[in-house]
C-alpha positions as CSV (number, residue, x, y, z in Angstrom):
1,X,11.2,26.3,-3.2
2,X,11.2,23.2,-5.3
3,X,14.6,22.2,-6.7
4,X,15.2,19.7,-9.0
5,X,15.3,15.9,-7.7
6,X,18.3,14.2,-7.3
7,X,19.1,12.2,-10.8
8,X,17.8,8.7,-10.8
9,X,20.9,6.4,-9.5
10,X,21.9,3.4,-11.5
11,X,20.5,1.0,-9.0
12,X,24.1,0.3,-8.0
13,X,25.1,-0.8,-4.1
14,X,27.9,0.6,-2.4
15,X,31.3,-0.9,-2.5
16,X,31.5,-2.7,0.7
17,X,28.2,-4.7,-0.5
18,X,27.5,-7.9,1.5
19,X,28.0,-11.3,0.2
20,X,24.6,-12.5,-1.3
21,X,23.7,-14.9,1.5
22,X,23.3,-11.6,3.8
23,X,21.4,-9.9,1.0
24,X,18.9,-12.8,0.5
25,X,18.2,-12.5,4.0
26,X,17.6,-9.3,4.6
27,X,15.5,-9.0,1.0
28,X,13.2,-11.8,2.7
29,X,13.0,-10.5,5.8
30,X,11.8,-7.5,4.1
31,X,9.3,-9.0,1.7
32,X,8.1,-11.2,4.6
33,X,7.9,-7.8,6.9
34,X,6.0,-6.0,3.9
35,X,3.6,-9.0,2.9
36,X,2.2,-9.7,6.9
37,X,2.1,-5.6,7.3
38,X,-0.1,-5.8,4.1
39,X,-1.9,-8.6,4.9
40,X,-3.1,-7.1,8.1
41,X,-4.0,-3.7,6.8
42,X,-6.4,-5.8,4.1
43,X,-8.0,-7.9,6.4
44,X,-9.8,-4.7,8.1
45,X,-10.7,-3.7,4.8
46,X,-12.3,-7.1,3.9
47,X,-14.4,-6.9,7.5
48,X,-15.1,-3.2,6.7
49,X,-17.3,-4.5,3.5
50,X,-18.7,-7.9,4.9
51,X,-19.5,-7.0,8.7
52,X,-18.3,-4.2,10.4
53,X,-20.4,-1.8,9.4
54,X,-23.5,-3.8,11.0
55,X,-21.2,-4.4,14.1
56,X,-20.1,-1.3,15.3
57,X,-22.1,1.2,13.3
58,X,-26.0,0.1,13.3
59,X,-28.2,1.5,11.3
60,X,-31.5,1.5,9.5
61,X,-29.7,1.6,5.8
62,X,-27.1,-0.6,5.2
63,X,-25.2,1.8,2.7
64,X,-25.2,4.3,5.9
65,X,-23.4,1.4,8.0
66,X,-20.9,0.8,4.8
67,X,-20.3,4.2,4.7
68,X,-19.2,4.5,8.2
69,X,-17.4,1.6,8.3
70,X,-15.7,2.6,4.8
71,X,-15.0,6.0,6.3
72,X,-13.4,4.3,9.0
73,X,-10.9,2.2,6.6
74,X,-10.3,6.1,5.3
75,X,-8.9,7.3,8.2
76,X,-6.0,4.4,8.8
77,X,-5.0,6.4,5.1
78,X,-5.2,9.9,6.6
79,X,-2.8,8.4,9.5
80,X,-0.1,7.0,7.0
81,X,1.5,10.4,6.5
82,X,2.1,10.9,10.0
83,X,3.9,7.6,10.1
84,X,5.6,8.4,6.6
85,X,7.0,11.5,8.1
86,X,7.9,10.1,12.3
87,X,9.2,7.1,10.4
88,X,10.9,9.3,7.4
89,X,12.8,11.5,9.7
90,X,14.4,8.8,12.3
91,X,15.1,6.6,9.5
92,X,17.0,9.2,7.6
93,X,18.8,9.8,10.8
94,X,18.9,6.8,13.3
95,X,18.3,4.0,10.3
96,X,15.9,1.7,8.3
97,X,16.1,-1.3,10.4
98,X,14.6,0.6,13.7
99,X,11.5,1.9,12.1
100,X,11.2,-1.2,10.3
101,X,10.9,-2.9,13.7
102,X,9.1,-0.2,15.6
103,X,6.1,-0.3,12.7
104,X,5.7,-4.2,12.3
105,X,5.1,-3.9,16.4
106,X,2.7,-1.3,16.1
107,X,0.6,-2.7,13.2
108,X,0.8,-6.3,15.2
109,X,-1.0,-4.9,18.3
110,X,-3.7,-2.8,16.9
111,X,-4.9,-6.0,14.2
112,X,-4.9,-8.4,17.0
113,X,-6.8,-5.5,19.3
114,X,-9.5,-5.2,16.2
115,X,-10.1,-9.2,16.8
116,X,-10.6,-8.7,20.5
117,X,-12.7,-5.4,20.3
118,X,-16.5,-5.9,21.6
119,X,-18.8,-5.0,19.3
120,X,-21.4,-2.0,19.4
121,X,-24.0,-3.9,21.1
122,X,-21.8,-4.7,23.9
123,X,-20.0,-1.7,25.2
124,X,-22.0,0.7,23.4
125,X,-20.4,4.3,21.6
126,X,-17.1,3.2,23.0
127,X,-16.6,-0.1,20.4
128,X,-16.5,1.8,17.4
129,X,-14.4,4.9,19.1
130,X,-11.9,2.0,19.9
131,X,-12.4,1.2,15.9
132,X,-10.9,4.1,15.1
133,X,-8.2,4.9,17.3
134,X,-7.1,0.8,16.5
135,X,-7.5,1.9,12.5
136,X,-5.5,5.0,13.3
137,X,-2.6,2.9,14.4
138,X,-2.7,0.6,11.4
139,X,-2.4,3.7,9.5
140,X,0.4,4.9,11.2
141,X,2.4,1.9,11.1
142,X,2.0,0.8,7.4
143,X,2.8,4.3,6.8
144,X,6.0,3.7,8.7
145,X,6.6,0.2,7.5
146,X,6.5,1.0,3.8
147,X,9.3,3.3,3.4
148,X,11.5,1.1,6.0
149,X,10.9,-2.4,4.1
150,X,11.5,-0.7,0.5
151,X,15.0,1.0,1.8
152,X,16.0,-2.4,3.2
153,X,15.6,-3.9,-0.3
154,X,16.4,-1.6,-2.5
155,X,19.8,-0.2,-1.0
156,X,20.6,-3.4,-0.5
157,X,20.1,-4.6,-4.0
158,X,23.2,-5.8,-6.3
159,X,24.4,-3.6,-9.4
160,X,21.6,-3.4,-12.4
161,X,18.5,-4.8,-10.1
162,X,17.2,-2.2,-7.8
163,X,13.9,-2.7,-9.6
164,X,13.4,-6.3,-9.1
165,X,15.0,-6.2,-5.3
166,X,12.1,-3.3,-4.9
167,X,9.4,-5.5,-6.2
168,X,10.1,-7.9,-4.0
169,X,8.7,-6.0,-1.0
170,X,5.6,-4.4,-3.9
171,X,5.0,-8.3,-3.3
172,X,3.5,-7.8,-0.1
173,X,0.3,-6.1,-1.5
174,X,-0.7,-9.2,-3.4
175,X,0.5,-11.8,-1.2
176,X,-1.6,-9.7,1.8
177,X,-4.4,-10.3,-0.5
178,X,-4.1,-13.0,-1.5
179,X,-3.6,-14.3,2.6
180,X,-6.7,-11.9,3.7
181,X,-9.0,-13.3,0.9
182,X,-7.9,-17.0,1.9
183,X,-8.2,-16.8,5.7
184,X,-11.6,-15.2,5.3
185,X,-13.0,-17.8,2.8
186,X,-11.6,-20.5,5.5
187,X,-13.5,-19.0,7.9
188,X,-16.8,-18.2,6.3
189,X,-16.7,-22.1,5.1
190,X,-16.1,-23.8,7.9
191,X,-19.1,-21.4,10.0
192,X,-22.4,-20.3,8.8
193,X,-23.3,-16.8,8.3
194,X,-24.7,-16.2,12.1
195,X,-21.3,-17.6,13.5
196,X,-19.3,-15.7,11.0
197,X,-20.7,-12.6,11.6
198,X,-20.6,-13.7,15.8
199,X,-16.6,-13.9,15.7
200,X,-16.0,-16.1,13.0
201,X,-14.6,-12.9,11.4
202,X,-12.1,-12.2,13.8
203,X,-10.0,-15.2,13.4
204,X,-8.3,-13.4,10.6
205,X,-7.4,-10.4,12.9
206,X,-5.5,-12.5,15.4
207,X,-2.8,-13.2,12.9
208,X,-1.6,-9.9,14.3
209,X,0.2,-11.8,16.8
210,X,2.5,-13.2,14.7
211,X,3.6,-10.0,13.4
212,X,5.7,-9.4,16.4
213,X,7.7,-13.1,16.2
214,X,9.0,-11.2,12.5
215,X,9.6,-8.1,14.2
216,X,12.3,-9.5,16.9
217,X,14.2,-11.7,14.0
218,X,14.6,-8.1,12.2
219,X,15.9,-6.9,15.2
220,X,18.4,-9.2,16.2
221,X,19.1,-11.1,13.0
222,X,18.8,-8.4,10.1
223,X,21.5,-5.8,9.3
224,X,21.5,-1.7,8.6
225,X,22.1,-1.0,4.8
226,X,24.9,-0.4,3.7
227,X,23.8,2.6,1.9
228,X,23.1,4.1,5.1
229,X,25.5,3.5,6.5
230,X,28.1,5.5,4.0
231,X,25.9,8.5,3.8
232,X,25.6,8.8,7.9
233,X,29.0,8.4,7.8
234,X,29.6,11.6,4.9
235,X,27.4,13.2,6.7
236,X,29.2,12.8,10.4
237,X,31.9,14.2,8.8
238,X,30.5,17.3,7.0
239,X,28.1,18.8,9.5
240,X,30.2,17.9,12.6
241,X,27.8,17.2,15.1
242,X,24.9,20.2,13.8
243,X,21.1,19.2,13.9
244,X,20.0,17.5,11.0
245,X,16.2,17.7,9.5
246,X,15.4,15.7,6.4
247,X,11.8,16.4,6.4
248,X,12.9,20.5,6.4
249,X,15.3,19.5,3.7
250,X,12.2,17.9,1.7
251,X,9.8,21.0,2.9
252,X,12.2,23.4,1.4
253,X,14.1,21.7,-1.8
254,X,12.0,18.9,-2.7
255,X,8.2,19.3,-1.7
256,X,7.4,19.9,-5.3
257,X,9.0,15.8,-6.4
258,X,7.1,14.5,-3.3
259,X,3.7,16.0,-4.6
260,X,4.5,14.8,-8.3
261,X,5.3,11.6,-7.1
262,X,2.1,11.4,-4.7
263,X,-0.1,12.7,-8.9
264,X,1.8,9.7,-10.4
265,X,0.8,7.2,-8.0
266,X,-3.0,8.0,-6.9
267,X,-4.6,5.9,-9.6
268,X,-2.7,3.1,-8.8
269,X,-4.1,3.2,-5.0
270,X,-7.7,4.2,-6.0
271,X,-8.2,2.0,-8.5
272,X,-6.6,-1.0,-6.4
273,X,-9.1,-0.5,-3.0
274,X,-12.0,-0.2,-5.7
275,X,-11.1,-3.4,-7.5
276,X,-10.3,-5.4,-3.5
277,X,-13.1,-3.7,-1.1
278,X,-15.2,-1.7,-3.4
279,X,-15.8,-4.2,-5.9
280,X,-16.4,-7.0,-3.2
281,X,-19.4,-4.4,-0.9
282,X,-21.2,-3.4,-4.7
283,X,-21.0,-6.9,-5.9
284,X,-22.2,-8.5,-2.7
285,X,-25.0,-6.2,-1.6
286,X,-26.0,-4.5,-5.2
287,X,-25.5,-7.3,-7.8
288,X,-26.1,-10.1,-5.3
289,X,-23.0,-12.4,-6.2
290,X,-22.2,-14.4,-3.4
291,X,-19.4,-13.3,-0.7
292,X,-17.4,-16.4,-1.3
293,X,-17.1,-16.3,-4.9
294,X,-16.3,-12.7,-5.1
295,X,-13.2,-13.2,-2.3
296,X,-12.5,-16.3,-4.5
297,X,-12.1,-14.2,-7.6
298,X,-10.2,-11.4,-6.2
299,X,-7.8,-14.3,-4.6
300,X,-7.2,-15.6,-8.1
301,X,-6.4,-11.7,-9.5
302,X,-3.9,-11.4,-7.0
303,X,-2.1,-14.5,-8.0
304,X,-1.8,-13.3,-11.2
305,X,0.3,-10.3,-9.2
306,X,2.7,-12.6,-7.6
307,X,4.1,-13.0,-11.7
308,X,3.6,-9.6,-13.1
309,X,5.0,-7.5,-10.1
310,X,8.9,-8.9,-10.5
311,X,8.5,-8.9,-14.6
312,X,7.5,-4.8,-15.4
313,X,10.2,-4.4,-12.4
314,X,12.7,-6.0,-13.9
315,X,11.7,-4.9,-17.3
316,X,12.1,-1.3,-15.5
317,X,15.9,-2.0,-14.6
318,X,16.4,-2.3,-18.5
319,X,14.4,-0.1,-20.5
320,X,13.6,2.7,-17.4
321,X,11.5,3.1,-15.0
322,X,9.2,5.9,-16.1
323,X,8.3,4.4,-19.5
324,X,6.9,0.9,-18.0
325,X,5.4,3.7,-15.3
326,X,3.3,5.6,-17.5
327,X,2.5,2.0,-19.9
328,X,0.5,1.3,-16.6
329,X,-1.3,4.5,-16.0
330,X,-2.4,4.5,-19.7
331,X,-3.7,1.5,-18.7
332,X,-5.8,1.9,-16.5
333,X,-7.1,5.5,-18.2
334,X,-8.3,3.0,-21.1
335,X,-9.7,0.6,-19.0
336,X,-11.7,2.5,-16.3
337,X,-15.4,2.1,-18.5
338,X,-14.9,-1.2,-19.8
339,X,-13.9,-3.1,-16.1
340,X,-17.8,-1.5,-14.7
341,X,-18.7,-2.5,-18.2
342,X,-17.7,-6.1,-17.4
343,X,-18.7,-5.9,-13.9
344,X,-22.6,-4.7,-14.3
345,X,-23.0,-7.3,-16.2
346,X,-23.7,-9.5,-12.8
347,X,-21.4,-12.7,-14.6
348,X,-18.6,-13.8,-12.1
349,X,-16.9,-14.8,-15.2
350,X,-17.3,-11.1,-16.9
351,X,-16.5,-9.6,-12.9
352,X,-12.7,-11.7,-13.3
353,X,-12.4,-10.5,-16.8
354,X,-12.6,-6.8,-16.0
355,X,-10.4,-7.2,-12.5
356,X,-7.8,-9.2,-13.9
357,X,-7.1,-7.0,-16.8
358,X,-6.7,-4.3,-14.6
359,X,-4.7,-5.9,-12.0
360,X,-2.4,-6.6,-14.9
361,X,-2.2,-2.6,-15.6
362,X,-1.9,-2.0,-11.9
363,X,1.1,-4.4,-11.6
364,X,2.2,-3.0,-14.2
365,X,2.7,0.3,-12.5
366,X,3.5,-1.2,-9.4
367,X,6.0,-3.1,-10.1
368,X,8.9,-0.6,-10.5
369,X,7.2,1.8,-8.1
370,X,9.7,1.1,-4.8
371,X,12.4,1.6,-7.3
372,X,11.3,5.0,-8.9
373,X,10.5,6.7,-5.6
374,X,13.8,5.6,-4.3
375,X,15.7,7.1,-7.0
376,X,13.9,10.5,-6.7
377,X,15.9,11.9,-3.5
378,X,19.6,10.6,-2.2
379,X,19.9,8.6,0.9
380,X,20.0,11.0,3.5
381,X,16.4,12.2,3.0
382,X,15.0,8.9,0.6
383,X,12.9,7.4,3.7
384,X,11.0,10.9,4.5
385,X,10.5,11.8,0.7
386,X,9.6,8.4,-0.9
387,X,7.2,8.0,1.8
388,X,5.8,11.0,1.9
389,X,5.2,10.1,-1.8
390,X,3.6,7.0,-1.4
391,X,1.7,7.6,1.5
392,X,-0.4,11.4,-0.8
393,X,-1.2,8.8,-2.9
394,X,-2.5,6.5,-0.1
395,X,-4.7,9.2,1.2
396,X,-5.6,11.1,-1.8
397,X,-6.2,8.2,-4.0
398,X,-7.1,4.5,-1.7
399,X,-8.1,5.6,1.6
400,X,-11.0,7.8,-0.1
401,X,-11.1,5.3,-3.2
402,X,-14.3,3.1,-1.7
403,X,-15.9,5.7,0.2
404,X,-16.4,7.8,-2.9
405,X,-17.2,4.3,-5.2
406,X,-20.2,3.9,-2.6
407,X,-21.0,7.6,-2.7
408,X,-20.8,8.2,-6.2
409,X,-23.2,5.2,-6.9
410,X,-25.8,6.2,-4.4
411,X,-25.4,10.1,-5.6
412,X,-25.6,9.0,-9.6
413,X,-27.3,5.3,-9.7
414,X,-24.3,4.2,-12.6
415,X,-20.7,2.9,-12.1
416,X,-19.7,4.9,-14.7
417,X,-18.9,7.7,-12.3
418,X,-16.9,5.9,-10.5
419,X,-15.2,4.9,-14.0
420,X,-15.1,8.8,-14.5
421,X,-13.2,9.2,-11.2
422,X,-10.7,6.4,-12.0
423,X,-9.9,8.6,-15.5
424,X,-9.7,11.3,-13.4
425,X,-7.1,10.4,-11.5
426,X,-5.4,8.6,-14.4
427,X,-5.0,12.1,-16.3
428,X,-3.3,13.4,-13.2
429,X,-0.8,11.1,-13.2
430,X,0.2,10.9,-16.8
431,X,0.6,14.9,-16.5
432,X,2.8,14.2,-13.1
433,X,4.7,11.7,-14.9
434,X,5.4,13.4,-17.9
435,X,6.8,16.4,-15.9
436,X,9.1,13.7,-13.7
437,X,10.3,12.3,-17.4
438,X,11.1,16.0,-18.5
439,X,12.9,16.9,-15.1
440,X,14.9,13.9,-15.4
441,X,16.1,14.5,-19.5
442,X,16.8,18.1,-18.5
443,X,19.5,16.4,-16.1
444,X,20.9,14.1,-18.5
C-alpha cells in the first residue's frame, strides 16, 4: 500500500552542519561528478545519431541503422533503474559518498571501452554485442550516480537553499551538453568526414579516463553528509542491529510517490533527448542542415541552461517547488506544435528559436527537480525512492524519447506526432503533479 509521502522538509541542514569551506567542496565535487557522468552518457548519444548506426549496425536503409543504434541508447535507460535501486539501497544504508564513487568508476570504464571498441566490420556480430553490454553499464552507473551526487548536495545544503544547492548538480545535464556538443565539433573540424567517421569520433569517448582521477578525490577528499549521518545513527539505535530494506520500505509504503514522481518528470526526459539526439538525426539526414551547425545550435541552447537551471531553483526555495514545477510542464504542453512548427521550416535560425524556448520550459522544470524528489521520502530511504523516481522517467520518457521521434515520423510522414507524443506526456504530468500538490496541502 501507498501511504502518504513524508512532508516536504524546509531545506534545512542538520545542526552539526560543516563550515562553508567543507560545503563548497563537497557541492563542487558533486556538480563536477554529475557534469563528467553527464557528459559521458551524451557523447554516446551524439555518436548514436552521426555514426554508430553505420558502424556497428550496417544496413541497406539508414533509418534501420538509426533505429538500432537509437534502440541501443534505449537500453543504457532500461539499465538506470537497476542502478537506481543497487545504488538506492547501499546508499540508504552504507552512504552517499560510496555509491557516488563506485558509479563515476563504472561509467569511466565503459565510455573509454566505447572509444576502443572495433567496429562491425572488424570483429563482426561481436562489436555491436560489446555495444550493448558497454551501453548497459553507462546505464547502470548514471543510474547510480544521480541519486548519490544530488544527496551529496542537497543534504549538505545551508538553511533556505536546498533548491539552488540541488541545481547545482541539475547543472551537469547542460554542462555535459554543452562539453559533448564541443568536443565533437572540435573533432569533426579539425578531420574530414572519412577520418571522422574512421575514429575521429572516438576522441570524445576517451574522456572516460578522466572520470576516474574525480572518482579517487571523492574518495579520499570528500565527506559523508551530515544528514546521513544523524539518521544512521537514529536508526542504530532504534532497530538494534535488525536488517534494514529501504527499497521494501519504498515497495510497501511509498511505491505510489515513486510512480507519481516518475508521471511528473517524463516530459521533461522525452522532450530533452528529442530536442539533443532527435532533433540533431531528423535535422541532419531529413532536412539536410549541416551536422556542425545543428551541434553548434544545441551548444548555444545549453548555455542558456547554465543561467536558468540555478534561477527557477532558487525561485523554488521561495515561492515552492511544485508551482515553478508544473509552470514548466505547462510549458512544454503549449509548446510541443509550435517548436516542429519552427523546426520543419528547414531555417537554422527558426530550428534555435523553437529549441531554445523549450529549453527555457525544460530548465524551468529542471531546476528544482533534485530538490522536490529529495523532499518526497526522509533520509533513510531518499536515495532508493528519488531515484527510483528519476530513473521511470528516464526509461519511460528519454531512453524511448528518440526511438519513438524516428518511428513516429517514418510510421506518419509529420512531426506533429511526435508533437502529439510530447502533449501526451505533458498531460500526464500535470495530473501527477497536481495529485503530489493535493497530497502535500492535505498534510499541511
Amino acid at each position: 500500500m501507498d501511504t502518504a509521502p513524508p512532508s516536504p522538509r524546509s531545506g534545512t541542514a542538520p545542526a552539526d552542519t560543516p563550515a562553508a569551506p567543507n560545503r563548497r567542496r563537497v557541492a563542487t565535487a558533486a556538480a563536477l561528478a554529475s557534469a563528467v557522468e553527464w557528459y559521458d552518457y551524451f557523447v554516446f548519444g551524439i555518436a548514436a545519431a552521426l555514426v554508430l548506426g553505420d558502424l556497428y549496425f550496417p544496413s541497406g536503409s539508414s533509418s534501420a541503422g538509426v533505429l538500432a543504434a537509437f534502440a541501443t541508447f534505449a537500453v543504457g535507460f532500461l539499465a538506470r533503474p537497476v542502478g537506481g535501486i543497487i545504488a538506492g539501497q547501499l546508499g540508504d544504508k552504507r552512504g552517499r559518498k560510496p555509491m557516488l564513487v563506485l558509479a563515476l568508476t563504472l561509467m569511466g570504464t565503459a565510455t573509454a571501452g566505447i572509444g576502443l571498441l572495433p567496429t562491425y566490420e572488424t570483429i563482426g556480430i561481436a562489436a555491436p554485442v560489446l555495444l550493448v553490454l558497454l551501453r548497459i553499464v553507462q546505464g547502470i552507473a548514471v543510474g547510480a550516480q544521480w541519486g548519490g551526487a544530488m544527496l551529496m548536495a542537497t543534504e549538505y545544503a545551508p538553511e533556505g537553499k536546498r533548491g539552488l544547492y540541488g541545481s547545482l548538480v541539475q547543472l551537469g545535464v547542460p554542462i555535459g551538453v554543452v562539453s559533448a556538443n564541443t568536443v565533437f565539433l572540435v573533432a569533426g573540424a579539425v578531420t574530414s568526414d572519412s577520418t571522422f567517421a574512421a575514429w575521429g569520433w572516438r576522441v570524445p569517448f576517451f574522456v572516460g579516463f578522466l572520470v576516474l582521477g574525480l572518482a579517487w578525490y571523492i574518495h579520499t577528499q570528500v565527506e559523508e553528509t551530515p544528514e546521513f549521518r544523524e539518521a544512521e545513527k537514529a536508526l542504530a539505535e532504534k532497530e538494534k542491529g535488525e536488517a534494514r530494506s529501504p527499497l521494501r520500505t519504498i515497495l510497501r509504503e511509498h511505491l505510489g510517490t515513486v510512480f507519481l514522481a516518475g508521471g511528473s518528470f517524463a516530459v521533461n526526459t522525452a522532450t530533452f533527448y528529442i530536442i539533443i539526439t532527435g532533433v540533431l538525426d531528423y535535422a541532419t539526414r531529413e532536412l539536410d542542415m549541416k551536422r556542425s551547425a545543428v551541434l553548434a545550435v544545441s551548444l548555444c541552447v545549453s548555455l542558456t541552461q547554465l543561467v536558468l537551471i540555478p534561477a527557477a531553483a532558487a525561485l523554488s526555495d521561495r515561492i515552492g517547488r511544485l508551482r515553478i514545477y508544473a509552470a514548466g510542464a505547462v510549458g512544454l504542453l503549449v509548446w510541443a506544435v509550435p517548436m516542429f512548427l519552427l523546426i520543419d521550416t528547414g531555417s537554422l535560425l527558426w530550428l534555435g528559436v523553437g529549441t531554445f524556448v523549450t529549453s527555457c520550459f525544460l530548465s524551468i522544470m529542471y531546476g528544482p527537480q533534485a530538490a522536490l524528489f529529495a523532499e518526497l521520502f526522509t533520509a533513510e530511504m531518499r536515495y532508493t525512492g528519488a531515484s527510483l523516481g528519476y530513473q521511470i522517467a528516464a526509461v519511460f520518457g528519454g531512453g524511448l524519447a528518440p526511438f519513438m521521434m524516428v518511428l513516429l515520423l517514418e510510421a506518419t510522414g509529420t512531426s506533429m506526432a511526435v508533437s502529439a507524443y510530447i502533449i501526451g506526456l505533458a498531460v500526464i504530468a500535470l495530473v501527477s503533479i497536481r495529485i503530489l500538490a493535493s497530497r502535500a496541502a492535505a498534510r499541511q
